[in-house]
N, C-alpha and C positions, 0 to 999 in steps of 0.2 A: 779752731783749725779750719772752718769752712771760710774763714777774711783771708783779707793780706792789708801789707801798711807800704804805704808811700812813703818814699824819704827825698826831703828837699836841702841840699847842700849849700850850705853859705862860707864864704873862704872868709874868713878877719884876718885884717895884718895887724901890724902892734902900732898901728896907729887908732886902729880900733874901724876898718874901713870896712864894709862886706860886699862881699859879689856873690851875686847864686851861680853856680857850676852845676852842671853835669858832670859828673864822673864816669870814667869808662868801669867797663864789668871786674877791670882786673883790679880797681882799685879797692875793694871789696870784700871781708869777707864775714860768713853766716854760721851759726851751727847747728841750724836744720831748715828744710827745706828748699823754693827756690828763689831766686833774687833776677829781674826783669829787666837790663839798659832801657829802663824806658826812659821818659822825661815826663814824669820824678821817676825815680826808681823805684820797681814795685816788687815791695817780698810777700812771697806765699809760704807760710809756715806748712808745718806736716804734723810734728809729733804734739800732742798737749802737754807741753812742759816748761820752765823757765827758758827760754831760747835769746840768743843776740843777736844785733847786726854791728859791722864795725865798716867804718870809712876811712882811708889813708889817703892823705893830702903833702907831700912834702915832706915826708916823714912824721908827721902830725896823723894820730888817729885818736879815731871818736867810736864810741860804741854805745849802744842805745839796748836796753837790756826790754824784753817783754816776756812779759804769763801769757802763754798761749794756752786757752781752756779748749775739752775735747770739741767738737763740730755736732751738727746734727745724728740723731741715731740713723743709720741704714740699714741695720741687720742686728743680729744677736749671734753667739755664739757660743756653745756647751764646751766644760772640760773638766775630765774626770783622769784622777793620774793612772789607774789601771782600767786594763779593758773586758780582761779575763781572772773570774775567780771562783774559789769555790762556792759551792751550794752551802748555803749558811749566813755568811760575809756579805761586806756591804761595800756598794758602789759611795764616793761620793763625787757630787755632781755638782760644778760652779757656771754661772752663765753670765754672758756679758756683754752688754750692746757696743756698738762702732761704728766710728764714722765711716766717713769716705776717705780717709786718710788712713786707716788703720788701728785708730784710738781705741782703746777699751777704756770703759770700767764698769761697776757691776751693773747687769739689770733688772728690770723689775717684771719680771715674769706674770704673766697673769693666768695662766695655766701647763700644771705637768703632765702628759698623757703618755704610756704604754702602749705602744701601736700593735703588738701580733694579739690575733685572737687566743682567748684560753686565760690572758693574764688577767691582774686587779690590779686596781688604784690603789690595794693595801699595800701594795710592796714599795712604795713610795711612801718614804716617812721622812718627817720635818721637811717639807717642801715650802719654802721659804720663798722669797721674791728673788733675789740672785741665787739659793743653791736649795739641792733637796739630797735625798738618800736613797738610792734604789738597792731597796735589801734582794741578796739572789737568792731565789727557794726552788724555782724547776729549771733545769737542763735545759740548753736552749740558747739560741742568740734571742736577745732583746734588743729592742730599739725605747726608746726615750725622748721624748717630743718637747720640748716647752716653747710657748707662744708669748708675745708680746705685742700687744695693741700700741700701735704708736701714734700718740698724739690720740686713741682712741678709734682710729679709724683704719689703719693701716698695721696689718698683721705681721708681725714677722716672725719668723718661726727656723730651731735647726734641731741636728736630731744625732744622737749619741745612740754605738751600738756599743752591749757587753753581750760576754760568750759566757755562760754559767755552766763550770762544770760537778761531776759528781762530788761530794764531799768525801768523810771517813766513812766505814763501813759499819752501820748500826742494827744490820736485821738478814738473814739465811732464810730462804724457804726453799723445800725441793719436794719434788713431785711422786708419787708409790706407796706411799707408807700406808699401809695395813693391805696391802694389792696380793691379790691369789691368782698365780700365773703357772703356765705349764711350764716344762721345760725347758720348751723349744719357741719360749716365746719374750719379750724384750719388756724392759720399763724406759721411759722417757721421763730421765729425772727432775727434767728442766729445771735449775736451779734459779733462783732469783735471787738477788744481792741486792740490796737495797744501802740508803745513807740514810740518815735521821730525817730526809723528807722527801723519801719514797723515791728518790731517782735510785735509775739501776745504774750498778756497776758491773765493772768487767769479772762474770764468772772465772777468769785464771787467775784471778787471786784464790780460790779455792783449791784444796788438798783432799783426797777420795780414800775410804780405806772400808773394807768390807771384813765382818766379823761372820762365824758360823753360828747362828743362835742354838745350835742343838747340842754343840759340844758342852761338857760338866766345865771348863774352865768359868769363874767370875768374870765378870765383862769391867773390863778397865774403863776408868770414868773417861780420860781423855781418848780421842780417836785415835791420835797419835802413836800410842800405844796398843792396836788391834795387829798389829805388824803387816799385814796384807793390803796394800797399798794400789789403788784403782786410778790416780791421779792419769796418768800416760792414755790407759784403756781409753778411759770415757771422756776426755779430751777430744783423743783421734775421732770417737764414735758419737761425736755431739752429744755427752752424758746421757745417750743409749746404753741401760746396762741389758747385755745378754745372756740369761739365766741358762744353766748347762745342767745341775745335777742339783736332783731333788732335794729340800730341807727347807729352815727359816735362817732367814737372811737379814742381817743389818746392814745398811750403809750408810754413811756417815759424811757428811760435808762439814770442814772447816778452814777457817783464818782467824788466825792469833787466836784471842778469847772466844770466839763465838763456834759452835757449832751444831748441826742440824742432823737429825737421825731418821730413816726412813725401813719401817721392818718388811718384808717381802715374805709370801709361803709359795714357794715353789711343785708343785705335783707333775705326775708323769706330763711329756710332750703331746703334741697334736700328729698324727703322720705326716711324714715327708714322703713316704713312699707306701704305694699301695701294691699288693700282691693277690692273686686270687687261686685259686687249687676248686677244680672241675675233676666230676667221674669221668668226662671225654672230651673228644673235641670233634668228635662225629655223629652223626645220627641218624636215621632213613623219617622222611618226612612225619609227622604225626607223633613220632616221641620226645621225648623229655632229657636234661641234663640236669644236676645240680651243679651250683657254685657257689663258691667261699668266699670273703674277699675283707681280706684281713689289712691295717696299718702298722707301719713301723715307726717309730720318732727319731730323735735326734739320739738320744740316749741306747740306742739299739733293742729297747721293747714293744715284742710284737702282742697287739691286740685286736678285737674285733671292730669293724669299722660300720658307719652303716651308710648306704652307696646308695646313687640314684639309678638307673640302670636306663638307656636310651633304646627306642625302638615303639612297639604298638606294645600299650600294655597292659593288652588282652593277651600277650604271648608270656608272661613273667608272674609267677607263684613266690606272693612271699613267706617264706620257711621261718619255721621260729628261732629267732637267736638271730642277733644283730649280725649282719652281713650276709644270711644266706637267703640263696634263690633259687628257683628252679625256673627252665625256659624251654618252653615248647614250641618246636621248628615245623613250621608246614611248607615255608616255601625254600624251594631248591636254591642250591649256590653257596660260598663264600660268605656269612657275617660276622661283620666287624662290629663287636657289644662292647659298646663303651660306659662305663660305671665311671660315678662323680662321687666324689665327696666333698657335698656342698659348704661343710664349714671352713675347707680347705681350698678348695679348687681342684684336689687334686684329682689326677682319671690315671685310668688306666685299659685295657683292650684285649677285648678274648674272642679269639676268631672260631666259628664253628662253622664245619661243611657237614649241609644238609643237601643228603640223597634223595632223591624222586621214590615215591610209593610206587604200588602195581597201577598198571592200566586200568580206567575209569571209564576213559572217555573219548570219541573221536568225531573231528569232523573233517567234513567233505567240503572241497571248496571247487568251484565250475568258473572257468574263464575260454573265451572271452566274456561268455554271455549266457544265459539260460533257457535263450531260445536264438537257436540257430538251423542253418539251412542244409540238406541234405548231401555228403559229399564234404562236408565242413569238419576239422580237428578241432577238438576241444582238448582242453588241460586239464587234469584232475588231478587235484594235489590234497594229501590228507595231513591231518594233524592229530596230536596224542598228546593226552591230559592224563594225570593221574587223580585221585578224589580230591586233591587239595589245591588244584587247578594250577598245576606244575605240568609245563611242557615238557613231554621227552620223545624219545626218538619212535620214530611209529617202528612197529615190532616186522620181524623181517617178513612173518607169515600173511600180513596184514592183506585180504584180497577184496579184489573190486569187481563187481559183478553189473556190467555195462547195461542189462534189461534188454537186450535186443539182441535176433541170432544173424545179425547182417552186420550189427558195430563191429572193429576190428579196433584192438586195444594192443598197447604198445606201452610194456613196464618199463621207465627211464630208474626211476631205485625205488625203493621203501618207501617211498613217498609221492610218487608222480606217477602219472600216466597219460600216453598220447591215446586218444579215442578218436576214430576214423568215422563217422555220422551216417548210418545210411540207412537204417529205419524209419519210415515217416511215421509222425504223431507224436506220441510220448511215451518217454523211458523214463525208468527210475533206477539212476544210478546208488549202488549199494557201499559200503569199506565195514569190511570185516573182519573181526582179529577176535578168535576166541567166542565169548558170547558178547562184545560190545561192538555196535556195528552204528553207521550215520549214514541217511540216505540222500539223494537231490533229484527230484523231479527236470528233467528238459526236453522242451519241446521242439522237434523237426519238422521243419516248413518241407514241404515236396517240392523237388525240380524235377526237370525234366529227365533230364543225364541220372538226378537221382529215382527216377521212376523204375526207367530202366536198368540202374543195375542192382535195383532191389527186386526188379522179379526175374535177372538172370538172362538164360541165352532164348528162353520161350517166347519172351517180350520181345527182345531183338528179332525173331526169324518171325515172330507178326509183322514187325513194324518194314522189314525187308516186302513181305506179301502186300501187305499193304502200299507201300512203294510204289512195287510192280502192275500193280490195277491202276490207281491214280497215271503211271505213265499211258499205258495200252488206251484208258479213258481220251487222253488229251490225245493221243494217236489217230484215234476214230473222230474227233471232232475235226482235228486239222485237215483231214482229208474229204469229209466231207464238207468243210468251205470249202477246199479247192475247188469241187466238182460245182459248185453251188454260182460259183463265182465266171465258169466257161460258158454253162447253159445261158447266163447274161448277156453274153458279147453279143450278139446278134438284137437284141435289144436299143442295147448303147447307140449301137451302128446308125441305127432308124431314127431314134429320138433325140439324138444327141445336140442335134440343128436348134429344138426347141429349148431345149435345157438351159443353153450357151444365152443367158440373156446377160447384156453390161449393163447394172445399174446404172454406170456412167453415163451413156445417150438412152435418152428415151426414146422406143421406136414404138408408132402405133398397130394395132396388131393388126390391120390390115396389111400395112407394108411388113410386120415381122412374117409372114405367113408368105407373101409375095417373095422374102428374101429368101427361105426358107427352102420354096422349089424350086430356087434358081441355084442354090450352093451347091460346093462340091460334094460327094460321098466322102463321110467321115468311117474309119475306123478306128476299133479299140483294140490295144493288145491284151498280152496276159497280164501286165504290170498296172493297167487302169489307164495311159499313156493313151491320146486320142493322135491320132495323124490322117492328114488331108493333103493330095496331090492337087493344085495350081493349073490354070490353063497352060502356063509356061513351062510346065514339068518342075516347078521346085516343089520338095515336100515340107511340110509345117508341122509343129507339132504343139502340144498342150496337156500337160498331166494337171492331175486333181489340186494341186497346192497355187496353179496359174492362171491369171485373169486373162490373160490375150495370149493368143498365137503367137510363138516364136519359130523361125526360119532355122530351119534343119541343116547344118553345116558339116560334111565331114572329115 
């Protein structure tokens, strides 16, 4: 099938004469493959089979018969007439090499391989050079491989998939049997369904029926016959059965011949609901409650539970007899005690109000500061404790006793006070209420303003006295400058010529002395102001702050 044949055409007449022709395409014809106008004419076969070719000439035809054998192998190829069967049953499997044309016939495999993990070469039997057996035993697509080395060196290989399903039903198991449950509590029967080689099948082929083991009837051998029928229930509840009311229990899985029994002992439920009964639900700080705390199940029997109880539990006394306790409140307010029941989860909450005990305790608290300045308000604010260091309201008699008889004190309520500072050194403020009382030392810095109105109107008419001398002092001093200051002028008047020297020119003190008796008469006023009359009548003047004489203008 991989040749072709040329054909050379020779015409004879009945003379016996020949000529070679070409022949056109239409003169032609084949019954397989294709035919070429070439010159010669070339045919290329396809199928490996007895094949012909025929040539018409004039009415005259010729045909030339050929065996066309298959071509080189290029491939192989598997084939099996089912794809899907059951668990048990056997594939069979034929293989076949082919050309380039499409040729088969059998080939000679030189190995069969199972490709998913999990499988064996066992399940491949009589594998032969063209065919094998792939027996189906687990659930599952398979694949199937066979190889052919061509010519030894070139591999060629194809691959077959079957889908194995479960077989008949050979084996029941289900889950519970001999199980000791409460009430209020479930079985997961998970059934398993098996074929004769451990594949599962589909649990709805199974039928459910539940017997009471405690009743006197005889137990009928088939299930079928227990009349109480589970099949619908434990469907819908994924073969969860939910046990409800105490006794022993059979349950029963079957199809056809086969079936599976599983017994249950059911006893009282676990609580779904927890309740608890207390002597109160008040108490004044420092005493004590008991409580109870009982569960109910499913089946409506109450019994005793036994509970974890949250909180510090240095506050909680356990009592004899499951679920009791007693709890002792020291600090004030609102608690919410919440109890667990840890097999369960379940809680539940008891609220008690705890009342403050008697007064214990009090303090004093000082702002801005604990030492401050005379004339300064300070804040005094108290607090109240009871022994169990519960805050409560400071009691209304509760008095403050400021250490000083100048402080001035200013009750804002029960609890504050404005204090007005006006003792100097140190106080010791008091808060007293009954026989519990808390003090605070503060210390007053002296002012001035505070001197004085800590010693009243005596201070003041000193410090008036005192005044009055200091003025009369500086009185008698001012006056006697003045006087001190006249007896000078005549002084001035004389020496004044000398005094007047300008660093600016320097004059020898011969001529300073010579100028000295030539100059005018200087006078001085009362203001320190020197003035000197001119040959030409202008006057001049020069106070203490002026280096040169300036000309008097009015």
């Amino acid at each position: 099938a991989d040749g072709n044949v040329t054909f050379t055409t020779v015409r004879i007449d009945v003379r016996g004469n020949h000529l070679n022709m070409t022949l056109p395409l239409s003169a032609w014809t084949w019954s397989n493959g294709s035919l070429y106008a070439e010159d010669p004419v070339r045919w290329v076969p396809w199928n490996s089979a007895p094949q012909w070719v025929e040539a018409t000439l004039e009415n005259i035809t010729s045909r030339v018969n050929i065996s066309v054998m298959h071509g080189e192998a290029v491939g192989i190829r598997l084939f099996a007439p089912d794809s899907e069967l059951a668990s048990g049953q056997a594939f069979y499997i034929d293989a076949y090499s082919f050309d380039q044309r499409g040729n088969e016939w059998p080939a000679s495999v030189d190995a069969w391989n199972i490709l998913e993990p999990g499988s064996t070469s066992a399940w491949l039997t009589e594998a032969e050079l063209d065919n094998a057996v792939f027996e189906a035993v687990i659930v599952g697509t398979w694949t199937v491989q066979a190889t052919y080395m061509h010519l030894g060196v070139n591999a060629m290989t194809d691959q077959i998939l079957f889908t194995v399903v479960p077989g008949p039903l050979a084996e029941i198991i289900i889950n519970g049997h001999g199980s000791d449950i409460t009430a209020d509590d479930s079985v997961d029967l998970d059934p398993i369904v098996r074929d004769a080689n451990g594949n599962s099948l589909s649990t709805d082929i199974l039928r459910w029926f539940l017997w009471d083991d405690t009743t006197t009837q005889s137990l009928p051998p088939s299930c079928v016959d227990w009349g109480v029928e589970l099949t619908t229930q434990l469907r819908s509840n994924d073969h969860v059965w939910e046990a409800s009311n105490v006794g022993v229990w059979k349950i029963c899985a079957m199809s056809g011949p086969y079936q599976q029994v599983a017994k249950i002992t059911v006893t009282h439920g676990v609580p779904f609901v927890l309740t608890h009964h207390a002597n109160g639900v008040q108490l004044i700080a420092g005493n004590a409650l008991q409580v109870h705390v009982n569960g109910t199940d499913a089946d409506g029997n109450i019994f005793a539970v036994h509970v974890v109880w949250t909180g510090d539990a240095a506050d909680w006394t356990m009592l004899e007899g499951m679920g009791a306790a007693e709890w002792h409140g020291n600090q004030t307010g609102v608690h919410s005690l919440m109890y667990t029941n840890e097999s369960t989860g379940l809680s539940g909450w008891w609220e008690v109000t705890v009342d403050p005990a008697m007064l214990s305790r009090l303090v004093i608290h000082v702002a801005p500061s604990l030492t401050v300045l005379q004339q300064s308000i300070i804040t005094v604010t108290a607090q109240a404790f009871d022994s169990y260091g519960n805050e409560i309201e400071v009691p209304e008699n509760t008095f403050l006793d400021t250490g000083g008889d100048k402080h001035v004190k200013t009750k804002v309520s029960n609890s504050e006070w404005k204090v007005y500072m006006v003792n100097e050194g140190t106080s010791s403020l008091t808060l007293v209420s009954g026989t519990v009382w808390d003090e605070e030392t503060v210390v007053v810095q002296q002012t001035v303003l505070g001197w004085f109105e800590e010693g009243g109107p005596l201070y003041w008419a000193g410090a008036g006295l005192l005044v009055i001398v200091v003025l009369a002092l500086i009185g008698v001093l001012m006056l006697l400058l003045r006087r001190g200051r006249d007896d000078d002028d005549d002084y001035y008047q004389v020496e004044e010529d000398i005094s007047d020297f300008d660093d600016r020119e320097f004059v020898p003190l011969d001529d300073a002395l010579e100028e000295e008796d030539a100059g005018p008469d200087v006078s001085v006023d009362e203001d320190g102001t020197e003035w000197w009359e001119d040959d030409e009548g202008v006057w001049w003047y020069r106070n203490q702050d002026m280096d040169d004489w300036e000309r008097y203008e009015e």
